[in-house]
C-alpha positions as CSV (number, residue, x, y, z in Angstrom):
1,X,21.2,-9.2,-5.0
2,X,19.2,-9.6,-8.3
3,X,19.1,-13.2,-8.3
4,X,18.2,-13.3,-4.3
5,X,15.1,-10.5,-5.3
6,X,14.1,-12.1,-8.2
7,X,13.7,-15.7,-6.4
8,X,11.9,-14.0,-3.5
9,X,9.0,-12.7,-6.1
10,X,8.7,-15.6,-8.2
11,X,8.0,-17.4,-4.4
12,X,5.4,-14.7,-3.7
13,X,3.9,-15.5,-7.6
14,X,3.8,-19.6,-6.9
15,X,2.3,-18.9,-3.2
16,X,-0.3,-16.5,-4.5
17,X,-0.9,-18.7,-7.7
18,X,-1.1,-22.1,-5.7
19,X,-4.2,-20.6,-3.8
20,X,-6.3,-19.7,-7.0
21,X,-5.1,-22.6,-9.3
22,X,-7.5,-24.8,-9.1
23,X,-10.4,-22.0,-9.0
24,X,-9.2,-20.5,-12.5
25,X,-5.7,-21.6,-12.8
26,X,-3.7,-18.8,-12.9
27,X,-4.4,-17.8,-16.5
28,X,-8.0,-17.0,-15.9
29,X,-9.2,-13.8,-14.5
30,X,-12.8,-12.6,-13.0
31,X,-14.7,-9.6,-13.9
32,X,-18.0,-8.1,-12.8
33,X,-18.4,-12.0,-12.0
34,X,-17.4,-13.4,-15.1
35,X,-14.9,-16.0,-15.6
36,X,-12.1,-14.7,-18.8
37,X,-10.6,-16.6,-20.3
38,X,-7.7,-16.2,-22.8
39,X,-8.1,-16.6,-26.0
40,X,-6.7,-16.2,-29.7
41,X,-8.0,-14.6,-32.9
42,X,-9.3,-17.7,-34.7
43,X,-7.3,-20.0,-32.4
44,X,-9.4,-23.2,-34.0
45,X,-8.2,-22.3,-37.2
46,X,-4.4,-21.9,-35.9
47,X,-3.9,-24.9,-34.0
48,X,-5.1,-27.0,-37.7
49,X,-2.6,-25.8,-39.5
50,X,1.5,-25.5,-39.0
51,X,1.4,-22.1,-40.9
52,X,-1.2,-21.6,-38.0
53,X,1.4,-22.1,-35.5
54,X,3.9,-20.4,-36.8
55,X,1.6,-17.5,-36.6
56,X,0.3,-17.6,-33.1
57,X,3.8,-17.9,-32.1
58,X,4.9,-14.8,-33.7
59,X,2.2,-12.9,-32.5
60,X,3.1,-13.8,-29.0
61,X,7.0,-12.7,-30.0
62,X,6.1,-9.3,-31.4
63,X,3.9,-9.0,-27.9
64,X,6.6,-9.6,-25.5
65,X,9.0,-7.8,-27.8
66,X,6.6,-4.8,-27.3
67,X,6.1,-5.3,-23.7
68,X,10.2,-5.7,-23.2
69,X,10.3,-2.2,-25.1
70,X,7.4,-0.4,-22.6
71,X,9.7,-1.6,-19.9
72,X,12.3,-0.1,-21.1
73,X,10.8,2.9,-21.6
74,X,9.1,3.7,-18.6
75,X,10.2,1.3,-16.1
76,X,13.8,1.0,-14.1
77,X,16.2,-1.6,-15.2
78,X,15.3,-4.4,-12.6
79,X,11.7,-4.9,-14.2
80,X,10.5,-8.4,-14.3
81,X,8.6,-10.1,-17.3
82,X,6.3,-12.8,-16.2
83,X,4.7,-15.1,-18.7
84,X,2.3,-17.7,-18.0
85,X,1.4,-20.6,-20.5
86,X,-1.9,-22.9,-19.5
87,X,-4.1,-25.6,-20.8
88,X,-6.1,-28.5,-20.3
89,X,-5.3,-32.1,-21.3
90,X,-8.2,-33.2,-23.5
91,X,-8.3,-37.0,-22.2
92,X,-8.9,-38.0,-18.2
93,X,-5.8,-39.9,-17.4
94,X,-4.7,-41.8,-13.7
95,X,-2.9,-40.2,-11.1
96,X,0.4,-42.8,-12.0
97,X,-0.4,-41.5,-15.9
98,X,-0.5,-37.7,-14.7
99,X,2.3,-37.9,-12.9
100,X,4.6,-39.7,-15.8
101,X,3.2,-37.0,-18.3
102,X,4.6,-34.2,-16.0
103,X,7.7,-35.9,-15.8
104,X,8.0,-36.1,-19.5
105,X,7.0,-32.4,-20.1
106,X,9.5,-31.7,-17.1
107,X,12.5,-33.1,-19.0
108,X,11.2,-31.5,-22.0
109,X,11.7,-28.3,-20.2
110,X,15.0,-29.3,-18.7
111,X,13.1,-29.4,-15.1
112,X,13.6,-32.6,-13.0
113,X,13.0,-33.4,-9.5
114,X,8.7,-33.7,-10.1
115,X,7.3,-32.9,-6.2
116,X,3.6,-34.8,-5.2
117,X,1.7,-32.1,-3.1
118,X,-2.3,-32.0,-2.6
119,X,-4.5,-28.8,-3.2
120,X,-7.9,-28.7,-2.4
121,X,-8.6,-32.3,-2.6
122,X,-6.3,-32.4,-6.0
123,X,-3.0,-34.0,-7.0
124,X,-1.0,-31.2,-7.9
125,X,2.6,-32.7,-9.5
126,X,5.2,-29.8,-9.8
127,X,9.0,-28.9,-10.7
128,X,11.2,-25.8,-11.5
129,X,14.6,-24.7,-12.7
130,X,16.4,-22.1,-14.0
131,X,17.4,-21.8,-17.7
132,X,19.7,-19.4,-18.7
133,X,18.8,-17.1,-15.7
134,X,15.0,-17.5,-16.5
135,X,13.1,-19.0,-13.6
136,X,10.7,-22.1,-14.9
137,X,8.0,-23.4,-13.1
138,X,5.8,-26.3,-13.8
139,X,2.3,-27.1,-12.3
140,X,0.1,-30.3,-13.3
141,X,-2.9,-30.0,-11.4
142,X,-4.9,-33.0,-11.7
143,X,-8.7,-33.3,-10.6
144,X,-10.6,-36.1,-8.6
145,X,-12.1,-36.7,-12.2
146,X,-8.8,-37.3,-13.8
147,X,-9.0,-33.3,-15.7
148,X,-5.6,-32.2,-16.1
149,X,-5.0,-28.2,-15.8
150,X,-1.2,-27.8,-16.5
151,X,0.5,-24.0,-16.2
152,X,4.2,-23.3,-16.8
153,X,5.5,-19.8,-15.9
154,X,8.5,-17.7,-17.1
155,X,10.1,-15.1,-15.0
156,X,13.0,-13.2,-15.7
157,X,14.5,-9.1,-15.5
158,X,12.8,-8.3,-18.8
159,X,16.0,-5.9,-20.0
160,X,18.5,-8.4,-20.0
161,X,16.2,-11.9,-20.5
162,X,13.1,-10.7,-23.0
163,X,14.9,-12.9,-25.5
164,X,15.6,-15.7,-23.9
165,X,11.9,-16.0,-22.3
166,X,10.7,-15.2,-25.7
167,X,12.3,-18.4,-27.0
168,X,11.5,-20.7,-24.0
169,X,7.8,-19.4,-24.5
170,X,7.5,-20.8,-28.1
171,X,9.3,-24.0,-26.8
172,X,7.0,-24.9,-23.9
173,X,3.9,-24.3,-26.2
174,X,5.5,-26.5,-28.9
175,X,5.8,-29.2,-26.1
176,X,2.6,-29.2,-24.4
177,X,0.8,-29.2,-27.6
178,X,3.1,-32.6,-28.3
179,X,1.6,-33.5,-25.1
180,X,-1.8,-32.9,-26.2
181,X,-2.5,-29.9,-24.1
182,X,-4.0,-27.0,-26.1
183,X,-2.8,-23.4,-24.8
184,X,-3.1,-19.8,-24.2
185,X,-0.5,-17.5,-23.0
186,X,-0.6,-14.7,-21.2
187,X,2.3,-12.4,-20.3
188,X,2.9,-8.8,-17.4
189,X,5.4,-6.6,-16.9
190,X,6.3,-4.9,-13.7
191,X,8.8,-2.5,-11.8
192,X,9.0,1.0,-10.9
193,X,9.1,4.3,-13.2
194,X,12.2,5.8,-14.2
195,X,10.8,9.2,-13.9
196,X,8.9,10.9,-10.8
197,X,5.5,12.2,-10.9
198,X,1.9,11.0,-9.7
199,X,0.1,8.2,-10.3
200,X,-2.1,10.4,-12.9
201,X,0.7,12.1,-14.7
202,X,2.2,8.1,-14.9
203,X,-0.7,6.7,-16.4
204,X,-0.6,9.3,-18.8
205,X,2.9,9.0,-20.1
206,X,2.6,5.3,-20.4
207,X,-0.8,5.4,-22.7
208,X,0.5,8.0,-25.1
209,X,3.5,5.8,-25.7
210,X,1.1,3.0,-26.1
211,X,-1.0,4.7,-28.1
212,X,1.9,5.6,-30.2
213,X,2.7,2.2,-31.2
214,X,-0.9,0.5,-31.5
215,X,-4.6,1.7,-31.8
216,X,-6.0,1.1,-28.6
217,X,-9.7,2.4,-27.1
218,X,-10.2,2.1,-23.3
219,X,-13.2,-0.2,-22.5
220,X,-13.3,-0.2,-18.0
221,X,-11.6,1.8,-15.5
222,X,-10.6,1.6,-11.6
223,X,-9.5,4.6,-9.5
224,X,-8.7,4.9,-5.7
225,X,-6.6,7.0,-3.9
226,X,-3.5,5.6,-4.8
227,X,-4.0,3.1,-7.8
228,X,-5.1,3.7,-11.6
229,X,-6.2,0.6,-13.4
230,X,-7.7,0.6,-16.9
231,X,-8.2,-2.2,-20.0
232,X,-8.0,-1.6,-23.3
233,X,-9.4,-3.1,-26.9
234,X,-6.7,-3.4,-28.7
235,X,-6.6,-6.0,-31.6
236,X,-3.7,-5.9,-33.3
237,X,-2.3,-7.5,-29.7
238,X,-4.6,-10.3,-30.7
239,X,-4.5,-12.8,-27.8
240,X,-7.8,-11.4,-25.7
241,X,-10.5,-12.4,-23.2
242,X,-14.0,-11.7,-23.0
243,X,-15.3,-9.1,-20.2
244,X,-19.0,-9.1,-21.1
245,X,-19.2,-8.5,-25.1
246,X,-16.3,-6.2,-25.0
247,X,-13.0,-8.1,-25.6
248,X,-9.7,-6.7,-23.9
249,X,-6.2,-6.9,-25.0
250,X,-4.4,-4.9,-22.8
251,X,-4.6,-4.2,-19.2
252,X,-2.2,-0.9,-17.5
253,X,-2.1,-0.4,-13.6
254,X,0.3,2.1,-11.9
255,X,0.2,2.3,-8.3
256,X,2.0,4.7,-5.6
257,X,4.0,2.6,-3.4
258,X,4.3,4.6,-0.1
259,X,7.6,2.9,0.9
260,X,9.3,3.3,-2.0
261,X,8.1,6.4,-2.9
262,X,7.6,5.8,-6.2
263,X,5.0,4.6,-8.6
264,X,5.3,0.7,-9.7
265,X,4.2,0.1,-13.1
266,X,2.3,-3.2,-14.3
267,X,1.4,-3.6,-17.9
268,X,-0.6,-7.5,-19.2
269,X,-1.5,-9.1,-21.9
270,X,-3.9,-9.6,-22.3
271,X,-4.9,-8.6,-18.9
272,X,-2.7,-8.7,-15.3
273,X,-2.3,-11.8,-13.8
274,X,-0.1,-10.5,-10.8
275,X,-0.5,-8.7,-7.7
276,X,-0.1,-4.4,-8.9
């Protein structure tokens, strides 16, 4: 039952992800009108130097380890961790060139079987697989001026496969840099709170144990009936976008789920790039 729920979400991630690729790919997000875009503390500086690297990627490692350990917290067992890894290919290449890039990167992953589909006018060359339990998809969109927007995303139950997604993270950044694809992450957690109460009393519990492990000063707030969404500065995260001047780190959303009865939990880094 797991496996047959976790395949159904990660086909409701690619539908919904498919439709706003092109328009933002995935790992961009719009505010107040503004287009955010992921970024890294210095991240010129890191990708010149392999002591660089080896520091963005244990930034992202202590981040999902933190996320992992929120999850664990405050959400049920079944809670999935979703990370997204994007970038842009510096050089405009052919369609036949696009297409045999993918395929490397694909067997670089482990992926095979590259699919041809069209989006909006664009080449979009795609493959997935499962690695150790961890769901891996691949998407090379490439533009009608030969741009190449690539996005690979991880998604796993976050209390039995943190580790592992940890690990394929750092390898499918390692890989598209080899490619020539420069790259930001960014990475959510979901599923449903372990203990009863209102969205309110929710949101609360969740900050202070937040606020327990990192400083963190809240920078924009939503509020209807049923959903709480805020962002958060937060540096010591790291990885951020830009909303205005103010850069966020950290984006927490709980929302009361009338079916279930229950309030569903959603915590991103450095903002949510899934449906809460």
């Amino acid at each position: 039952m797991r496996k047959i729920r976790l395949q159904l979400i990660v086909m409701m991630l690619l539908l919904c992800g498919a439709a706003g690729m092109m328009a933002g790919f995935a790992g961009t997000t719009e505010r107040n009108g503004e287009e955010l875009v992921p970024q890294t503390a210095e991240a010129s500086d890191w990708k010149a130097t392999a002591k660089g690297a080896s520091e963005a990627g244990s930034t992202a490692e202590s981040n999902l380890e933190l996320l992992a350990a929120l999850g664990q917290e405050h959400m049920d067992p079944s809670a999935l961790l979703t990370v997204k890894i994007q970038g842009e290919m510096i050089n405009s290449i052919y369609k036949d060139q696009a297409k045999t890039a993918a395929e490397e990167l694909a067997r670089a992953m482990g992926l095979s079987g590259i699919t041809s589909n069209e989006l909006q006018g664009n080449d979009v060359f795609q493959a997935e697989g499962d690695q150790a339990g961890v769901s891996v998809h691949l998407d090379w969109a490439l533009t009608k001026q030969g741009h190449s927007y690539v996005r690979v995303m991880l998604v796993g139950e976050a209390a039995a496969q943190a580790r592992e997604m940890m690990s394929l993270q750092q390898h499918v950044q390692e890989r598209m840099e080899q490619a020539g694809i420069p790259n930001t992450w960014n990475a959510s957690i979901q599923g449903y709170a372990t203990k009863s109460g209102s969205v309110d009393g929710t949101m609360a519990q969740v900050e202070e144990t937040v606020a327990r492990k990192l400083p963190l000063r809240s920078v924009e707030d939503y509020a209807d009936d049923t959903t709480i969404s805020r962002s958060y500065e937060a540096p010591s995260l790291g990885t951020f976008v830009k909303s205005g001047d103010t850069p966020i780190h950290m984006q927490i959303a709980v929302h009361e789920d009338s079916v279930k009865k229950s309030s569903r939990i959603t915590i991103g880094f450095p903002v949510i790039t899934i449906e809460y």
